[in-house]
C-alpha positions in Angstrom: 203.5 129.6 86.2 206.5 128.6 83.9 204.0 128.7 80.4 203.5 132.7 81.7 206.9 133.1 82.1 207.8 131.2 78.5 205.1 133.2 77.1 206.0 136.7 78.5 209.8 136.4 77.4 208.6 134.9 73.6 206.4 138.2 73.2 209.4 140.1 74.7 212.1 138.3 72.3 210.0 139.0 69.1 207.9 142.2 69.7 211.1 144.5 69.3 211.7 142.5 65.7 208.4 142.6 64.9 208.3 146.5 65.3 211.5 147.0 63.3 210.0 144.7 60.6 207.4 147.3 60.3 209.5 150.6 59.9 209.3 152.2 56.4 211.2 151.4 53.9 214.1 154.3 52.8 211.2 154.9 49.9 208.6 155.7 52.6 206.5 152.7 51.8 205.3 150.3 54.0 204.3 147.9 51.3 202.6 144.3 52.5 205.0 142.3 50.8 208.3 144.9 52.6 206.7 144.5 56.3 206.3 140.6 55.9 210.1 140.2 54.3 211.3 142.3 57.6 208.9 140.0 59.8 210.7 136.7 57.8 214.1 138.3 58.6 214.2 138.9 61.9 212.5 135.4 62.9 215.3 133.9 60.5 217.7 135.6 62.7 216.5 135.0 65.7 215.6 131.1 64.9 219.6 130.9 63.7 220.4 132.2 67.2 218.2 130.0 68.8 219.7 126.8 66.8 223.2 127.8 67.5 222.6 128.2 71.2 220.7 124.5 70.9 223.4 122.8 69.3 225.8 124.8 72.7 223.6 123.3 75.2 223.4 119.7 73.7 227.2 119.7 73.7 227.5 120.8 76.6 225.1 118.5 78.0 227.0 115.6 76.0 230.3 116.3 77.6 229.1 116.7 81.1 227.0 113.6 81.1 230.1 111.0 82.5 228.8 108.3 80.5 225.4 108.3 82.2 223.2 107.1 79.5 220.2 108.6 81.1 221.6 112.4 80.6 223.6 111.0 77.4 220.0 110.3 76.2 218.7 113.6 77.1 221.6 115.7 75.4 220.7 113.7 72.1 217.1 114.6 72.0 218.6 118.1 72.7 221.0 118.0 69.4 218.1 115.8 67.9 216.0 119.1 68.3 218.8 121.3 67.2 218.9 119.9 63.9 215.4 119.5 62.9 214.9 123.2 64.5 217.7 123.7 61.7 215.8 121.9 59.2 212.6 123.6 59.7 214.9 127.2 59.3 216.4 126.4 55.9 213.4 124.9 54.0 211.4 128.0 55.9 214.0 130.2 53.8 213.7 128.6 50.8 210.1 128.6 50.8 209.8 132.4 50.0 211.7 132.4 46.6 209.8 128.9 45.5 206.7 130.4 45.8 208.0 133.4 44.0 209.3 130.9 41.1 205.8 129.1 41.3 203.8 132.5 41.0 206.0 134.1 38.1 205.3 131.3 36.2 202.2 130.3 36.7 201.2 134.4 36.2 203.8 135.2 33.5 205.6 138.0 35.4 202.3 139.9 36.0 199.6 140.0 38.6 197.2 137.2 38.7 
């Protein structure tokens, strides 16, 4: 019951971004490469809002734990997951201009 319910709010979180992704440009084209830089986009915003509200809850796990090393143990594998969710983010942005790089030299400006 909980995976339908994880499943149903995912497809409820991105669907709205995914839609805006997909709207024209202001040139009128809906170019391949415009749609999937407006996909990119809105998952990098919404992964930096998801991030940000992990590293809230592993803090606020930290500081409510009283010392208990059990739940002290649990709010580091939340910031643990945080970070590496953060991780994931920046080398998922830096991935699109690298390949760029890659392509433009390895096809000297031009199409392949």
């Amino acid at each position: 019951m909980n995976k339908k319910i994880l499943l149903i709010s995912f497809i409820a979180l991105f669907l709205p971004f995914i839609i805006i992704a997909a709207v024209p440009a202001a040139g009128g084209s809906t170019l391949l490469n415009a749609i999937l830089q407006g996909i990119s986009n809105a998952i990098m915003g919404v992964g930096t809002v998801m991030a940000t509200i992990g590293f809230v809850v592993a803090g606020v796990m930290w500081l409510t734990s009283g010392g208990s090393p059990e739940r002290t143990g649990l709010a580091r594998k939340a910031l643990i997951a945080a970070v590496i969710g953060s991780v994931v983010l920046v080398i998922g942005a830096s991935a699109t201009p690298f390949i760029t790089m890659i392509n433009q030299i390895i096809c000297g400006g031009g199409g392949c």
